[in-house]
LUMDONU-467572 format. One record per residue (C-alpha): x, y, z; residue in one letter. Coordinates in steps of 0.1 Angstrom, whole numbers, plus 2048, in hexadecimal, padded with zeros to 3 digits. Layout:
XYZA;...
END
This chain:
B962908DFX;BA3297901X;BBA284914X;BBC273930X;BC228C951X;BDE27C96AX;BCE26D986X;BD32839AAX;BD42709CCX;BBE2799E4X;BAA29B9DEX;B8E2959C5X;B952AD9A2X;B6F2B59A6X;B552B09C5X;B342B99B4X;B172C49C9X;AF52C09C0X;AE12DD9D9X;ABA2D59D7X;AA12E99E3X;A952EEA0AX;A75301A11X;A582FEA29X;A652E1A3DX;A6B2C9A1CX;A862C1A05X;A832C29DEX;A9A2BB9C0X;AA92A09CFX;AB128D9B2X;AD32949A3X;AD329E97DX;ADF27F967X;AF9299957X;B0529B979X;B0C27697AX;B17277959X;B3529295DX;B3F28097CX;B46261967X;B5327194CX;B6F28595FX;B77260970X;B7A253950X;B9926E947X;BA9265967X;B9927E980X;B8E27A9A2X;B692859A0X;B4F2819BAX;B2B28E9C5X;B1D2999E0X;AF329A9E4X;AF22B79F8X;AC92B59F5X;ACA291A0AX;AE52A1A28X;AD82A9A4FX;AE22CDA44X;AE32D2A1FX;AFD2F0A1EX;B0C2EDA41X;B162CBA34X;B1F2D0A14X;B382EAA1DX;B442D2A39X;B4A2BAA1EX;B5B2D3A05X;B732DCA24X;B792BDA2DX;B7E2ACA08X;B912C99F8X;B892C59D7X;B9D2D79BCX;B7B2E59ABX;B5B2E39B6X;B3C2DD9A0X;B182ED9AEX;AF92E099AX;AE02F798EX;AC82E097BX;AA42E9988X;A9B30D98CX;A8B3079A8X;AAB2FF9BDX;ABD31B9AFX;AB93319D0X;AC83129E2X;AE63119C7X;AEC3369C8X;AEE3339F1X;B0A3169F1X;B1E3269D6X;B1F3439EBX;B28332A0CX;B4231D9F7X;B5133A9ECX;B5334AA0EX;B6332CA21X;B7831EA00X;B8433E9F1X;BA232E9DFX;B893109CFX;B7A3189ACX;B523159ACX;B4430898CX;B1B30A987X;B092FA96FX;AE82E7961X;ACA2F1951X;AC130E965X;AE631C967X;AE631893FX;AC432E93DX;AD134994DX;AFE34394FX;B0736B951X;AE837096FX;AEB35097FX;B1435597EX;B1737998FX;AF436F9A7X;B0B34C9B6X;B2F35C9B7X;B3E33D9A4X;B5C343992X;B5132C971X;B2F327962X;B29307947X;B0E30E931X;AFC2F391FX;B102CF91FX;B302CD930X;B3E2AB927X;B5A2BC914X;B5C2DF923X;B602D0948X;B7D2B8943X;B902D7931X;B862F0950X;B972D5969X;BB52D0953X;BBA2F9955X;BB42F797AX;BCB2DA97FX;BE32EB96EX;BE330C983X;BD932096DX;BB433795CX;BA0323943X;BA7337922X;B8B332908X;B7531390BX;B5430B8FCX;B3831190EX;B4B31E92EX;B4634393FX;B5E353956X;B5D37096EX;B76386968X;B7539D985X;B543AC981X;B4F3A0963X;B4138494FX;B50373930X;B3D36191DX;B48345908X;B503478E1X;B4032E8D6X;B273178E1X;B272EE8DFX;B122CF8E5X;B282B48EEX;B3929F8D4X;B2C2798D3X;B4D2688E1X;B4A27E901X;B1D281906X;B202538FBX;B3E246912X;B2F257934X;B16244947X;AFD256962X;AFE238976X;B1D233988X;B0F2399AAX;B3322E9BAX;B392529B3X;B1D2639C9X;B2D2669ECX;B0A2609FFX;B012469E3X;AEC22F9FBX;AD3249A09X;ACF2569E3X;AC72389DDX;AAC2359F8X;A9724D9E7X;A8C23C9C8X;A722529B3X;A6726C9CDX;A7A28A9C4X;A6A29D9E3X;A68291A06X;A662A0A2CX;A842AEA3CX;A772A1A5DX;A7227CA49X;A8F278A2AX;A90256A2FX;A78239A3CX;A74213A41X;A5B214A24X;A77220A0BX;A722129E7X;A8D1FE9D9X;AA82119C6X;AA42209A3X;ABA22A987X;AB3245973X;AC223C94DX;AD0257937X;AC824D912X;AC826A8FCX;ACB2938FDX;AB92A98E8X;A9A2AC8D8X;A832B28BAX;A652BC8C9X;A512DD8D9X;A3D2D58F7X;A2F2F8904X;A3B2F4927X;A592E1922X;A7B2EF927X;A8F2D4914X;A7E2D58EFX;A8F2E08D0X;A903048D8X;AA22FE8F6X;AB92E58E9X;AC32FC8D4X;ACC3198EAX;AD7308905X;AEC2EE8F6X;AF52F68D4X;AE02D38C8X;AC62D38AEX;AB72AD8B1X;AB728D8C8X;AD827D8D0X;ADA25B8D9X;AF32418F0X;B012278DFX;AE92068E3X;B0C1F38E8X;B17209907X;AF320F918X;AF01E6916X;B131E692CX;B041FF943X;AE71EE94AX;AF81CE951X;B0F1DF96AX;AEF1EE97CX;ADF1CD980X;B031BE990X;B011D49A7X;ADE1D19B0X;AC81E999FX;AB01DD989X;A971F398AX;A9E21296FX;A8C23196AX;A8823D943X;A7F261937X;A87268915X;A712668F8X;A7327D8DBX;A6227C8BBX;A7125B8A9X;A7E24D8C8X;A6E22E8C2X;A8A21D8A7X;AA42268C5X;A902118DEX;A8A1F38C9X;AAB1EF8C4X;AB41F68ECX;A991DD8F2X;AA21C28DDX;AC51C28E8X;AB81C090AX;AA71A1905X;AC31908F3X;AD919790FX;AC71A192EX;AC51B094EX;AA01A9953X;A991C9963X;A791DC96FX;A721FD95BX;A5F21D95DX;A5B22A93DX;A4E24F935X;A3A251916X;A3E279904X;A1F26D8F0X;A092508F5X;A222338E5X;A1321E8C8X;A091F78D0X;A2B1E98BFX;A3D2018D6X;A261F58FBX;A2C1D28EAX;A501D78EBX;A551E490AX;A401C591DX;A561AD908X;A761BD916X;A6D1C4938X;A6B1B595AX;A481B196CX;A401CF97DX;A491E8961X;A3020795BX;A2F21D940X;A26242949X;A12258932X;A0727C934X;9E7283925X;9EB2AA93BX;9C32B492CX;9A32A3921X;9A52B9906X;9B52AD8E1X;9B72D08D6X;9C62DC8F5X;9DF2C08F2X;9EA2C88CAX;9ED2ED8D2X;A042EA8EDX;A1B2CD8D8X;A142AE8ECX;A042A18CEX;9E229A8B8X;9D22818C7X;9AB2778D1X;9A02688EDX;99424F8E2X;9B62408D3X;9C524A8F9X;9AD233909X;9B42168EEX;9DA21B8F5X;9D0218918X;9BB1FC919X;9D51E9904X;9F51F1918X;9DE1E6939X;9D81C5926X;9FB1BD91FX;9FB1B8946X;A101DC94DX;A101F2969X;9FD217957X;A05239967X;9F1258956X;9FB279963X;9E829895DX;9E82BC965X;9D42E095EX;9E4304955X;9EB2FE933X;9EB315919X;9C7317906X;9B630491EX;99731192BX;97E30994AX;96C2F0931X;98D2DF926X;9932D694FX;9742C6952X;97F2AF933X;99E2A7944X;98A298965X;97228694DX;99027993DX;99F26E958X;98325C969X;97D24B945X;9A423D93FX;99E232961X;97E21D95EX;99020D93CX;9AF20394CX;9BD1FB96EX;9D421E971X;9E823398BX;9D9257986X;9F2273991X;9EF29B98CX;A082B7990X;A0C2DC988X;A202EC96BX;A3D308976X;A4A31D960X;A6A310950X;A82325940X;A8B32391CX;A6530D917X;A4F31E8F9X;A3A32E915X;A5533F920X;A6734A902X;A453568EFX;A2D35890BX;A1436E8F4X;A143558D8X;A0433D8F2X;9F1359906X;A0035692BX;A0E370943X;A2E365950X;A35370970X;A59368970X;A73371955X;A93377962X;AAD35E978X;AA4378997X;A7E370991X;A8834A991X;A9E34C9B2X;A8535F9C3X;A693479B8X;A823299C6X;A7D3359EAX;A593369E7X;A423239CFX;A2832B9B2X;A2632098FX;A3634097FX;A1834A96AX;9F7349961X;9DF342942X;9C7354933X;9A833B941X;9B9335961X;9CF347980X;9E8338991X;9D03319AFX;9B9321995X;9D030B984X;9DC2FF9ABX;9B82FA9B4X;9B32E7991X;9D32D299BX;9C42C79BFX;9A72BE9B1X;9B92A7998X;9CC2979B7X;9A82909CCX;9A227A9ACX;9C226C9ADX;9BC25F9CEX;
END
């Protein structure tokens, strides 16, 4: 197990900054990743100085976040690259942070950097790429830096050599001591902490307009688990992924012990609402546990809860039991259609058991989000008029917020790996494709029912009945 790394004055060891994305006159992506958080904490738990800067929430995103790396002069700087659709914002500050901070090593990393670590490495100009989970490979690349010297062979880390790009030899999800000790809530640690916390659960807001007297109270976003079991068409963090990206082949989850201490240290400092999104086939065991030892021992706190599948009536039970009035549970039906639903993995289900779910989590006096979309896989003209029917039903059955949104593209997703086996056309395959999409807009691909205008026009239509 790594040691602890002797504590410098002054200069922090590692200034990450979070770029979002900036086009047409709004700003996206302005939540930071909770591995973000987490690395932050876990290199302050060996000693280091770590901070983070959201660069997404400045005046002038780069201008300031170069201003800041000037002025801070940290001894490694750490550029998120989470979301693919703030990869052309990423690319642009590593660039510009490499021009005015040629002596200070870049590192890039997240999700999207992990997709694509030999395009996304040569495309930004950083010196180091981490691919996959870096609570182990980080700590090591600062101890190399600190000690003046290149990182030899670590896990999961690329380095440009010159013009070229060497990869790691072996890739590694983080062992449990390092992924259970870090927390993704130590806000202390984001330098511009109070307006991120301003923006509660709006991840996209007016540049004109980032902040207003109407501002929701603050929300924590809790990290519970990594990894997962399932196959959800469209999602980028199933099994498959998992196990290219990070080397894991099934749910991991925090110690109960440790996330009850974390919890407890939110609500002393104020922030008892949390935000929760991670449930995995067989989730439920973990949460009963969480649960109960939340009720033996408080906070009372206000939850959002999102449900992969609807969640079973021991499960809603639960969760009212546990939680604070307020508390909503938020479940994605995406289509009308129960063999539309099975084909693209988000479970075999009928309507009919959906709207007894419903009608029963309404009853046990809880606030009820349903969320549904159009452009997926199979689904046909027929199949998106079941979806409005279905939505105009769960709504007559149970008092419910009704929100739509579009599907992109996500790297690494089924869709994208074996696009014929679920008969789309992608439109974007490559990290170019994705960092040219990121200064425009689109959905990436197309089905064979629907176009991309189609799907957008099926998407407004959903929102009109939202409203």
């Amino acid at each position: 197990m790594p040691g602890k790394i002797k504590t410098r004055s002054g200069r922090p060891d590692c200034l990450f900054i979070h770029a979002g994305k900036y086009a047409g006159g709004w700003r996206d992506i302005l939540l930071l990743p909770l591995g973000t958080l987490a690395l932050a904490d876990r290199l302050t738990g060996l000693g280091c100085r770590a901070e983070i800067l959201n660069a997404a929430l400045l005046p002038d995103p780069l201008g300031g976040a170069v201003a800041a790396a000037l002025k801070k002069r940290p001894l490694l700087i750490g550029v998120t690259l989470h979301w693919h659709q703030q990869a052309a914002a990423a690319v642009r500050l590593c660039a510009e942070l490499k021009r005015r901070l040629p002596g200070t090593p870049v590192v890039l990393g997240g999700y999207t950097a992990s997709a694509f670590p030999e395009e996304a490495l040569r495309a930004s100009g950083a010196d180091y790429l981490i691919k996959g989970e870096a609570d182990d490979a980080l700590p090591a690349l600062v101890r190399a830096v600190r000690a003046g010297r290149r990182p030899g062979e670590i896990p999961n880390l690329y380095r440009r050599d010159g013009g070229r790009v060497l990869p790691p030899a072996r890739q590694l999800p983080a062992r449990p001591a390092s992924f259970g000790a870090s927390r993704a809530t130590d806000y202390s640690l984001v330098a511009n902490r109070a307006d991120y916390l301003r923006i509660g659960k709006e991840p996209r807001r007016r540049a004109t307009r980032l902040f207003t007297a109407g501002d929701r109270r603050p929300v924590a976003y809790l990290a519970v688990g990594r990894g997962c079991t399932g196959a959800c068409s469209y999602c980028g963090g199933g099994a498959g992924a998992q196990r290219l990206l990070n080397a894991r082949t099934g749910p991991a989850y925090k110690p109960v012990p440790a996330l009850l201490r974390e919890l407890k240290a939110l609500s002393a400092a104020g922030l008892n609402e949390i935000y929760l999104s991670y449930d995995p086939p067989g989730a439920a065991a973990f949460y009963s546990r969480l649960f109960a030892g939340l009720r033996r021992c408080g906070p009372e706190l206000r939850t959002s809860f999102e449900c992969w599948r609807p969640p079973s009536a021991a499960f809603a039970e639960d969760f009212a039991r546990t939680f604070a009035r307020g508390s909503r549970l938020i479940l994605s039906p995406d289509c009308g259609s129960r063999a539309v639903r099975a084909a693209n993995g988000r479970g075999d289900y009928s309507n009919d058991s959906l709207e007894r779910a419903v009608r029963h989590i309404a009853g046990l006096g809880l606030k009820l989000q349903l969320h549904f979309t159009s452009g997926l896989p199979f689904e046909t003209a027929r199949d998106f008029k079941r979806t409005l029917e279905l939505a105009r039903r769960l709504r007559r059955a149970a008092p419910c917020e009704l929100s739509a949104g579009a599907i992109e593209i996500e790297p690494c997703s089924p869709v994208y790996l074996r696009p014929e086996k679920y008969g789309i056309r992608l439109k974007r395959r490559s990290f170019a494709d994705f960092l040219a999409a990121g200064k425009g807009g689109g959905l990436g691909y197309e089905t064979a029912a629907f176009t991309e205008r189609r799907i957008l026009g099926n998407i407004a239509e959903l929102e009109r009945l939202a409203d």
